[in-house]
NULUMNU-309474 format. One record per atom (N, C-alpha, C, CB): residue in three letters; x, z, y. Coordinates in steps of 0.1 Angstrom, whole numbers, plus 5000, padded with zeros to 4 digits. Glycine has a CB too. Layout:
! residues N
alaXZY ...
! end
This chain:
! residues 218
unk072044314404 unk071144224412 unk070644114402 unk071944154424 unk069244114406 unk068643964394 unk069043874400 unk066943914391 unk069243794391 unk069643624392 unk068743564391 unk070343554383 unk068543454403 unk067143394408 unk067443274403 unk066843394425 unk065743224404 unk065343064399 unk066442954406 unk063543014405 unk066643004420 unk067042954427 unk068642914422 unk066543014438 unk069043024422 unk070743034412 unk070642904400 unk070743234400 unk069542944394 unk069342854384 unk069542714383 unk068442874382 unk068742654396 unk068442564400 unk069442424406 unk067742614405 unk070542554411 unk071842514415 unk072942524408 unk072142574424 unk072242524391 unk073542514383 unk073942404377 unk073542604372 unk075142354380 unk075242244377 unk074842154362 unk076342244380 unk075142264353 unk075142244339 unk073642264331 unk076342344335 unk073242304338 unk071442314341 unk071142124342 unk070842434362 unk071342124355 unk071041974359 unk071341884353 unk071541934369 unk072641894345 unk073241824340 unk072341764323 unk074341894340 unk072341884319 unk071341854308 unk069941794311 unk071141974300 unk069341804319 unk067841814324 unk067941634324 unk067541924343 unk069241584335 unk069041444341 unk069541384327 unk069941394357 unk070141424314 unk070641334304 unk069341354292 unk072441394299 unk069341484292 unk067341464281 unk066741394286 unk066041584277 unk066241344299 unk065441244302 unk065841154301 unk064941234310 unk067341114304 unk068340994299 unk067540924285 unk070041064295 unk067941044277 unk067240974260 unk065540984263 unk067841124242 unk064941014269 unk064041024264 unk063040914273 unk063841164264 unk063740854281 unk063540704285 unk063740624276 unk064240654295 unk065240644275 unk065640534260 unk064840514250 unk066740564252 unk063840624248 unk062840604237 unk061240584241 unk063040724229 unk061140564251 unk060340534257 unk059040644262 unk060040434252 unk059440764261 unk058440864265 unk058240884282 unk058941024258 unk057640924286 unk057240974304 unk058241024306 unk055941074309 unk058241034321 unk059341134329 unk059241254324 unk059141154343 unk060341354322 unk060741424319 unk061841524327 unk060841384309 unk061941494336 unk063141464348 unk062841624355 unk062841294362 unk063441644371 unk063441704378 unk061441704385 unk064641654385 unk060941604384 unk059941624388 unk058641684380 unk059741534392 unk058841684364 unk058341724351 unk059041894356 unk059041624333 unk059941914353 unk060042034351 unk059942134366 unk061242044344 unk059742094374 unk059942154389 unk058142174388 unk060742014403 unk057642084388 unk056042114382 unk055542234372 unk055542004373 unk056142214362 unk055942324356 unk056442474359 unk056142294346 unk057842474368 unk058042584370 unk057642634380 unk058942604369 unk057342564389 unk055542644400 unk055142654395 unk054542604409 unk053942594384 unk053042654383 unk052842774373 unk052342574382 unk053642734361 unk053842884354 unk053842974363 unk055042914346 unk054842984372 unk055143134385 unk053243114387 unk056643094408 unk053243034395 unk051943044400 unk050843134391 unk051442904401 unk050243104380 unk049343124368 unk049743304369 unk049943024351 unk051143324370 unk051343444364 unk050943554374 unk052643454360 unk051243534386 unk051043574401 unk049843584405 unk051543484410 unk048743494402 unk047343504406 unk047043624398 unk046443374403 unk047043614381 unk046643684375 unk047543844375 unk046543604364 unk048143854386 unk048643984385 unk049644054381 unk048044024381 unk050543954375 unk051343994373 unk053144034382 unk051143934365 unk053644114378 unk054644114388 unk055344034391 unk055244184387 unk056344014400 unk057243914408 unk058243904397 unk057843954424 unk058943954391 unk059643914381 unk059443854369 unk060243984379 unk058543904364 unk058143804352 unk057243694359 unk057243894337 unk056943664367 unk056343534372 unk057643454377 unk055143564384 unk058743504379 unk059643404383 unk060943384371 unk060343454399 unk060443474360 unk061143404347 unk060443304341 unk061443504335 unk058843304339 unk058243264339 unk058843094348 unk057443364343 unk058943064358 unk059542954365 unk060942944361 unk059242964380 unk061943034355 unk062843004348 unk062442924336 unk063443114344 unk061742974332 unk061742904319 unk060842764318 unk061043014308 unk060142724328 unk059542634330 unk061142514334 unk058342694340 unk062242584345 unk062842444350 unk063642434335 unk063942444368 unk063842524328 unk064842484317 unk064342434306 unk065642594313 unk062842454302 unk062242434287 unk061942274284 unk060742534286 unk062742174289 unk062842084285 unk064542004276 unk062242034296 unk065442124283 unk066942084282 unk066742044268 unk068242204287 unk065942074255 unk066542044244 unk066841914241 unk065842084235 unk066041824249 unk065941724244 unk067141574248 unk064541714247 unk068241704252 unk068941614254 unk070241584236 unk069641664271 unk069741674229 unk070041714216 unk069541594205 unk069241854214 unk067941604207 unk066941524196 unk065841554205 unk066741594178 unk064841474204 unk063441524208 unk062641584196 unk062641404213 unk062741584186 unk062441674171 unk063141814176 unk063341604154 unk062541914174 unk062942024174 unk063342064185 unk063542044167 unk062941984201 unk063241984210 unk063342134218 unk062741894213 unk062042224215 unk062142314218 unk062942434211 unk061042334221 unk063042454198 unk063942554193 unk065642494197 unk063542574174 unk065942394199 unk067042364207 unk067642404218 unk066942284208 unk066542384226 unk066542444240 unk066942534247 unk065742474242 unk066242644235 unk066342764234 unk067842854229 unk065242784226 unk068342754220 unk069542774218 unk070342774230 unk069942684210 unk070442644238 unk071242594248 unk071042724259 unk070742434253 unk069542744258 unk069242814271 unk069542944275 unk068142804274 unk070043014255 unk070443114257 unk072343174263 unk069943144244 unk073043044258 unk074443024262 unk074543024276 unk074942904257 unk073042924282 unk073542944298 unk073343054304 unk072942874308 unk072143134301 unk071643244307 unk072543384302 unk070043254304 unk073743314287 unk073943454288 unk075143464298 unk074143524274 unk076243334298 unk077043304308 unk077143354323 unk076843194307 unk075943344329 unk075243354342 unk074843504341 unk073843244344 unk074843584335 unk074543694332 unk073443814333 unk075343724334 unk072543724327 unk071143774325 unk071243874311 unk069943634322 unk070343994319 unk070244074309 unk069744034297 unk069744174312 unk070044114283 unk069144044269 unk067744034273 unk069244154253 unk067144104281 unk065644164280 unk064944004287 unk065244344291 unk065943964298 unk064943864303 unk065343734294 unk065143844320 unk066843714291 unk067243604283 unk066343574272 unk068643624276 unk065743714261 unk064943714251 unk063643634253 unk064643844248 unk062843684267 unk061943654272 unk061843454276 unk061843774283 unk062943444280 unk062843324282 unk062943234275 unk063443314289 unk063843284263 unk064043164252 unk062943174245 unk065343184242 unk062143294245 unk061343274238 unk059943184238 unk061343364235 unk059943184253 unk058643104256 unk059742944251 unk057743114277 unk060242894257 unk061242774256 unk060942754242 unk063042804260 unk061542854233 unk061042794221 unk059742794212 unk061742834215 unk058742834223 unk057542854218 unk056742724225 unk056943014221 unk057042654233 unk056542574243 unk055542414233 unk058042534254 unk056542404224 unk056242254218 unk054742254210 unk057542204205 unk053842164209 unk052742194199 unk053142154188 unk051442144201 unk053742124184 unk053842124168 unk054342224164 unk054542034161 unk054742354168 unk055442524168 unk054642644171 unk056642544178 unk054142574186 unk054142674196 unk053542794192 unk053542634209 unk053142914200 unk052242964201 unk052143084214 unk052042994188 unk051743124219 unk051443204232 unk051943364230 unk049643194235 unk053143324222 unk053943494215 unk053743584227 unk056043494211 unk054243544244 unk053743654256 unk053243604268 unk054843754262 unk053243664277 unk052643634292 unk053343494294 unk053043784306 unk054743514294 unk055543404298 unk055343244288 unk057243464297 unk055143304275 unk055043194268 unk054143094271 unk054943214257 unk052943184276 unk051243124276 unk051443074289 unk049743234275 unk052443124297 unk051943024312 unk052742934312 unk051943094328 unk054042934303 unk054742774304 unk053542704292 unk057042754297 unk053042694283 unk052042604280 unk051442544287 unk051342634275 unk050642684294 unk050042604301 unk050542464312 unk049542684307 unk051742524317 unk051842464328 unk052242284321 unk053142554339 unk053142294311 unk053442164304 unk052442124301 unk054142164293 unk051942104293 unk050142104289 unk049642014297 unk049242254292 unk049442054309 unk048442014324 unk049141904326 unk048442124339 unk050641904324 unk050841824338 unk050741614331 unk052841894347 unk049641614337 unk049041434335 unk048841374346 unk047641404327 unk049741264349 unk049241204360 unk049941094358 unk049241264372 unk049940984365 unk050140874368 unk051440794370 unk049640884376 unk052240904379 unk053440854378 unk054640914369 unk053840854389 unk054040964359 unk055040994349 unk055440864341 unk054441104339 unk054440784341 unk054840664330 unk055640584339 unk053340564323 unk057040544333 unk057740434333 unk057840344332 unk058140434332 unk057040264323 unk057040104320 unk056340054327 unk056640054308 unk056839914332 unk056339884347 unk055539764343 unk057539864360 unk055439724329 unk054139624322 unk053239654317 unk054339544313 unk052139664325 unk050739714315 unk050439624304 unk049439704324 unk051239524303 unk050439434294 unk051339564279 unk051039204295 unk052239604280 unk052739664269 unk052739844268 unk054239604270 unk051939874278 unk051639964278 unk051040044260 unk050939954289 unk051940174257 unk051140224243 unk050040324251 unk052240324230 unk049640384240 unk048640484242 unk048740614250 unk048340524232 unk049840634254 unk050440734258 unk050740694275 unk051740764247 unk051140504276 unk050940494290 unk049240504295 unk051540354293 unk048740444287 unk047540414294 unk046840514300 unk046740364287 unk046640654287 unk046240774291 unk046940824304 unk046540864280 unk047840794308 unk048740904319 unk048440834330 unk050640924317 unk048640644330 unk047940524342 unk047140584344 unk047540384340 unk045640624339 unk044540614343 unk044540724352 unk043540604333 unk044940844349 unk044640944359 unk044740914375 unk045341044355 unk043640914380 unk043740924394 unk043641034402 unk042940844399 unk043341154393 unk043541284400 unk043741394391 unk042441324408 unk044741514393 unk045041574382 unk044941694392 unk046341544374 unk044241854388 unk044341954392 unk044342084385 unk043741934399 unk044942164385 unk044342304379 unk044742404386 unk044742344366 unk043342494382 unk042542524391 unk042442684384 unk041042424393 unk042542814391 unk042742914380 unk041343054389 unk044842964378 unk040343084381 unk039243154387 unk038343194383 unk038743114396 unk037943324387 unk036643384378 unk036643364360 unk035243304384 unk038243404360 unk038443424348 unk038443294336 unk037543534346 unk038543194346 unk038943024341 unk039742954345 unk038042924343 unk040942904339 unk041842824341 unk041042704337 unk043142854335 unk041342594347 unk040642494343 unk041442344346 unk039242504349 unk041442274337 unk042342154341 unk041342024344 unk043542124327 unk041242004356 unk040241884364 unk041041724363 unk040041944384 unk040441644357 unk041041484357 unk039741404362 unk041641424340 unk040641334374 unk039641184376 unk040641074369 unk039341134395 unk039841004355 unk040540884352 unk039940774355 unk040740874340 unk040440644351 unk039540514354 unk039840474340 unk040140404368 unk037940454337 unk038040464325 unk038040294321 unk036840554320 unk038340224329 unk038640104323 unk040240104317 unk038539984334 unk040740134317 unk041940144314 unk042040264301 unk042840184328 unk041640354300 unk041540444292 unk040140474287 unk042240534298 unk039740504282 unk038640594272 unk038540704267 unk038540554261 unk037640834272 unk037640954274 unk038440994256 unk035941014279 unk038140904247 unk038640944233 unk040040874233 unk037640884220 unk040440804240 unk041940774239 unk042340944243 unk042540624252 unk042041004256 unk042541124261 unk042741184248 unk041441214271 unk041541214241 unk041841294234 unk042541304217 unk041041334237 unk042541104215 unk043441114206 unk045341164204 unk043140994203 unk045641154216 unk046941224219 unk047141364226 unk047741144227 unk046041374233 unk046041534238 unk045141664231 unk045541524253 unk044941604222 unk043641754218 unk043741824209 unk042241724213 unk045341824204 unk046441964202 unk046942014212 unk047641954195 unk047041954223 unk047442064235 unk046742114245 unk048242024243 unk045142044241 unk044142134250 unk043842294242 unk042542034252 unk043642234225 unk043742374218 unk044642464221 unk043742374207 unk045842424221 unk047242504227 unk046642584238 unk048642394235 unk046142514249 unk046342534261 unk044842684257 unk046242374272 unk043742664251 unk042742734248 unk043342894245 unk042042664236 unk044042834233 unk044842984228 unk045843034240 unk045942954210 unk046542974250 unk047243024259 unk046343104272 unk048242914263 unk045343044268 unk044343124285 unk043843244278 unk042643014293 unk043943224266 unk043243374258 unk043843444258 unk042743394245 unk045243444256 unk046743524250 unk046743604267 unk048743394244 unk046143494279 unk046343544292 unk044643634303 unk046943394300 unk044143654288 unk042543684292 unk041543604302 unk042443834298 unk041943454295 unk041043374304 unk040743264298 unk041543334315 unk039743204304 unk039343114293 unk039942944299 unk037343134291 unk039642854290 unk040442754295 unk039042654297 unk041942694284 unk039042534304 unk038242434305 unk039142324307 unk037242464315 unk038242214301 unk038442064305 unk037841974310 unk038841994298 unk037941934324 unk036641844326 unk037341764328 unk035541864335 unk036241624330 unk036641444331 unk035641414332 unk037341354320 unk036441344349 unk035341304353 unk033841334355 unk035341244349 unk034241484358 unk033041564362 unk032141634351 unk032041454369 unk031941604336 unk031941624324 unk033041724322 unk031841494317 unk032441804313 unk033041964312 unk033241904293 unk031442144317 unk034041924290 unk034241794277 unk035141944268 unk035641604283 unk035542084273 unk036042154261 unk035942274274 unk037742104251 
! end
């Protein structure tokens, strides 16, 4: 019998890592990274994979590997994803996932980061994507704009985040308020992960788009 997301989800030692890498990764002042970061991505990877046809199992390793492909960072945030992948292979082999899916999973996990990544399979390209996308508002934690970095402002501004997958375009839709941000702030911190995200819609025979604010911008 396969071992479900759901199994997963209820593992303690799963959770455990998940709520202590965001632990550090507050302490250093990056966005949420928590249960609501990764619960996001592991819908929508399933999601991505499912529209486009693929079967029910690799779309729900696919959401495996989405709730787990952050645990590295309870390690280092450097190398956070080939870490991960380590950890994530001990749990899954524990829990007793065959090699075929364990392989599959670590390997997107460790393919996920942009300074590494790259769209090695189906699974890999739809956790990109799904990390990638996810920008919005209440990921940022500092509760002083006056000290906000670049990384808050970009994530404040968004007032609507969607993606959207059709007629052979995955497309990631933002309303920002550009007083607070500047369409080139977006893209001085994000425009290695929209290319990421370019090469992942290809790896998935689709093409990727970015618009803002109504402006079709990649």
């Amino acid at each position: 019998m396969s071992i479900t997301l759901e199994q997963v989800k209820h593992n303690e030692e799963v959770n455990t890592y998940i709520r202590k890498a965001d632990e550090s990764l507050r302490a250093l002042g990056f966005t949420e990274h928590s249960f609501a970061h990764v619960g996001r991505v592991s819908a929508l990877a399933s999601q991505i994979l499912r529209t486009l046809g693929y079967d029910a199992r690799t779309a729900e390793l696919a959401a495996i590997a989405g709730w787990l492909h952050d645990i590295g960072n309870v390690v280092n945030r450097i190398d956070h994803a080939q870490s991960g992948a380590v950890m994530a292979f001990r749990i899954l082999d524990k829990m007793g996932f065959p090699p075929e899916e364990t392989a599959t999973i670590i390997t997107a996990i460790g393919n996920h980061d942009e300074g590494t990544a790259f769209p090695v399979n189906a699974v890999a390209a739809a956790l990109i994507l799904a990390d990638k996308t996810d920008v919005r508002a209440n990921r940022v934690r500092n509760i002083d704009p006056a000290t906000y970095d670049i990384h808050d402002r970009v994530n404040s501004s968004v007032r609507e985040s969607r993606v959207t997958l059709e007629n052979g375009e995955l497309r990631l839709t933002l309303t920002i308020d550009t007083n607070m941000c500047a369409v080139m702030d977006y893209f001085e911190i994000f425009l290695d992960r929209m290319i990421l995200c370019r090469k992942a819609a290809e790896a998935l025979g689709q093409k990727f788009a970015l618009v803002i604010n109504g402006q079709r911008i990649l």
